[in-house]
C-alpha positions as CSV (number, residue, x, y, z in Angstrom):
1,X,0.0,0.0,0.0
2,X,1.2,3.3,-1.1
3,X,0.8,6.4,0.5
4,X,-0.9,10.0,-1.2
5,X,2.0,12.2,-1.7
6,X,1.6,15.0,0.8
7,X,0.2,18.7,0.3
8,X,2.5,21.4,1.6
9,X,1.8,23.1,4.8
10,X,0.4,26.6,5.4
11,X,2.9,28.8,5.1
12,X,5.5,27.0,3.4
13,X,7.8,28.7,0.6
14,X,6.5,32.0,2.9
15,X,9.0,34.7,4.1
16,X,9.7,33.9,7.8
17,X,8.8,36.4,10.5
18,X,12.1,38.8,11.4
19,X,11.9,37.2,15.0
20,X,12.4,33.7,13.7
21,X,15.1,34.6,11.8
22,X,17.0,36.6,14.5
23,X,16.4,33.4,16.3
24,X,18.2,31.5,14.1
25,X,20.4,34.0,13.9
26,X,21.7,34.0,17.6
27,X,21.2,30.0,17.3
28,X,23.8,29.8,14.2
29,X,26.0,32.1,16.5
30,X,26.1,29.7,18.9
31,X,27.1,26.6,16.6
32,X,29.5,28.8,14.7
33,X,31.7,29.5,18.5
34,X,32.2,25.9,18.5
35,X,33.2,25.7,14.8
36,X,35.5,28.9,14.6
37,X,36.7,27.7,18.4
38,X,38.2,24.4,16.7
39,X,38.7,26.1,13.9
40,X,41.3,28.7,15.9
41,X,43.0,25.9,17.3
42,X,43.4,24.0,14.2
43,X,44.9,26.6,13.2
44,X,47.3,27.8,15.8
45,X,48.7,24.0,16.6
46,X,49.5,23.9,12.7
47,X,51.4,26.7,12.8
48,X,52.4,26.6,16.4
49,X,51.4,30.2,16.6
50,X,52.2,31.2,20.8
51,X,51.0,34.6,20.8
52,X,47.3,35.6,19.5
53,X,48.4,39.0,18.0
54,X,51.3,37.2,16.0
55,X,49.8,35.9,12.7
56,X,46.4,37.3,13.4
57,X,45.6,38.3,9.6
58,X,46.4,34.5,9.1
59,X,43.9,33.5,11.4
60,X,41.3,35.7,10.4
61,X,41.6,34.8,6.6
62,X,41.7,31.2,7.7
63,X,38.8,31.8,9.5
64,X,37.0,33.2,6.6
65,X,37.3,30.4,4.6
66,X,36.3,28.0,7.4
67,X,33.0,30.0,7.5
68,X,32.7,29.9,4.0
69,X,32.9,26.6,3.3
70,X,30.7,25.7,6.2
71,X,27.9,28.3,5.0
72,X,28.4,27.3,1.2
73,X,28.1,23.9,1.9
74,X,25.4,23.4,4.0
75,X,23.3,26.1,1.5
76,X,24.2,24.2,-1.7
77,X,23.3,21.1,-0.7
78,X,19.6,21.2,1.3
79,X,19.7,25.1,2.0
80,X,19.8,24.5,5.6
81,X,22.4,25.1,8.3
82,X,22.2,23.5,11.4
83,X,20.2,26.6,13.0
84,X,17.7,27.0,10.1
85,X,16.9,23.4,10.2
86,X,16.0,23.6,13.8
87,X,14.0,27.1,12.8
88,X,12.5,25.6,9.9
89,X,14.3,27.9,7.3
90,X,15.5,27.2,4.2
91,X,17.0,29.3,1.2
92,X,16.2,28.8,-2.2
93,X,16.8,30.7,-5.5
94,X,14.0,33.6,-6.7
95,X,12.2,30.5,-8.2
96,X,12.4,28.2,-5.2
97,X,15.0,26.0,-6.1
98,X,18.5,24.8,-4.2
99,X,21.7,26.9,-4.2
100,X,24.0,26.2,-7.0
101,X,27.7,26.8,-5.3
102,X,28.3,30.1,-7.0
103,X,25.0,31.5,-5.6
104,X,25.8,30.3,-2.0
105,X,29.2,31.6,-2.8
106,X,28.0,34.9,-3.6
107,X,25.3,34.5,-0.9
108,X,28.2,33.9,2.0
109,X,30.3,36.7,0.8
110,X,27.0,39.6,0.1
111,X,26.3,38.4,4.0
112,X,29.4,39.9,5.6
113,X,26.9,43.5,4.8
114,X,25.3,42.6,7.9
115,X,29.0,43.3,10.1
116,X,31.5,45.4,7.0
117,X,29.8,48.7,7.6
118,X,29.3,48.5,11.4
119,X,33.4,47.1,11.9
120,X,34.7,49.6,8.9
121,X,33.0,52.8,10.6
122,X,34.6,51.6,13.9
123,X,38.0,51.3,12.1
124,X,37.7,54.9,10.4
125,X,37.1,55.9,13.4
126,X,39.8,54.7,14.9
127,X,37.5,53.0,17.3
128,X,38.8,49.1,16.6
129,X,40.5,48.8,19.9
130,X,36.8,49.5,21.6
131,X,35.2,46.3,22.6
132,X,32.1,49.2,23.8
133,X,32.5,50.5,20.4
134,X,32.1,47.3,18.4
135,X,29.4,45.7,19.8
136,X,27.4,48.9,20.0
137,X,28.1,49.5,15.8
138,X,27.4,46.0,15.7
139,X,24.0,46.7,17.2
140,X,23.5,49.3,15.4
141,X,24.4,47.5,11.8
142,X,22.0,44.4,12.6
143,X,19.5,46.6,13.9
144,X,19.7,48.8,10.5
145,X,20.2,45.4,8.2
146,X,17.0,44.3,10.0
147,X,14.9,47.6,9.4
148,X,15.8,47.3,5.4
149,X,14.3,44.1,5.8
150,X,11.3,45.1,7.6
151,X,10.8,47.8,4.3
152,X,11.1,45.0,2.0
153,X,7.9,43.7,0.3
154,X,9.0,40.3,1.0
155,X,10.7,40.6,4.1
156,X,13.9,40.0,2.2
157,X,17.7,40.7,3.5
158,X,19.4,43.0,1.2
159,X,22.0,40.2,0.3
160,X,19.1,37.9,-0.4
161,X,18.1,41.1,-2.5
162,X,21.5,40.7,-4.5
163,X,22.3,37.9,-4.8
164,X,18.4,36.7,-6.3
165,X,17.8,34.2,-2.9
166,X,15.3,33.9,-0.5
167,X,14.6,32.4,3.0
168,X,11.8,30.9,3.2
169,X,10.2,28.5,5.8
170,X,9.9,25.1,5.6
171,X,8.3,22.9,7.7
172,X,8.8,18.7,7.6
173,X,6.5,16.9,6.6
174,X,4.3,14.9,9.4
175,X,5.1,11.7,10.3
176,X,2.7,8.8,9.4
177,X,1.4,7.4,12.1
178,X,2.9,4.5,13.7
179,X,-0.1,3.0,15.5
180,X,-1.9,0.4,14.5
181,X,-5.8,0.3,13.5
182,X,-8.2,-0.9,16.4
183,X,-8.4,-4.9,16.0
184,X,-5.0,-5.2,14.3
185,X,-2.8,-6.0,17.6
């Protein structure tokens, strides 16, 4: 006996609320400490680096890739990271379908909008050695990334905007029920 494929839920393919998506994004910022953590220490036992401000460019453009390849990978194949799968989020192309590579590529590097403005201003400034002064430009630059949002008719991030992808949410399918009919024990 086959099953009927199943309809879609309400509200799939929709643009997810901007709470739901901060959500995810403070969730992915937790999974991405333990990745760059590992990630930084990788690093600094390969190249037996003793002191944190002696090869930090290295480490920073190490870390880079790392990110990238974690984003990129996890977009092009599903369009899920670990956060948006517990959120129900998933990223598509303008017509709905998966990442290609060269979109998430340009996807992952469009998303550094959300932190270049906020840590360049802070730089200009002459600001950088500010932890106050970062995280409140960093405020400041999410808070400001999500008001374009907000004005967006679909609720789209401007990178999403760019790059010709969307979030949308996505939620699994039920699961058939496992019990048996009356009489069949």
């Amino acid at each position: 006996m086959t099953s009927a494929p199943v309809a879609p839920a309400a509200g799939d393919d929709a643009p997810p609320g901007l709470m739901r998506r901060l959500a995810a994004f403070i969730y992915e910022g937790v999974v991405l400490f333990g990745v760059v953590f590992i990630a930084g220490w990788l690093y600094s036992t390969l190249t037996q680096q003793r002191n944190a401000m002696v090869g930090q460019h290295g480490l920073q453009a190490f870390l880079f890739l790392v990110l990238g390849i974690y984003f990129i990978w996890f977009w092009s194949r599903g369009g899920q990271t670990v956060a948006m799968r517990a959120w129900h989020l998933r990223v598509v192309d303008t017509q709905g379908r998966p990442l290609t590579q060269a979109r998430a590529t340009a996807r992952y590097l469009a998303s550094w909008l959300w932190f270049l403005p906020a840590l360049a201003s802070v730089h200009l400034l002459g600001l950088d050695h500010s932890t106050g002064a970062i995280f409140g430009a960093m405020a400041a630059g999410i808070a400001g990334y999500l008001l374009l949002a907000r004005l967006h008719p679909q609720r789209q991030f401007l990178h999403d905007v760019l790059c010709g992808t969307r979030l949308v949410t996505r939620r699994p399918p039920p699961r058939a029920s496992s019990a048996l009919p009356a009489g069949d024990s």
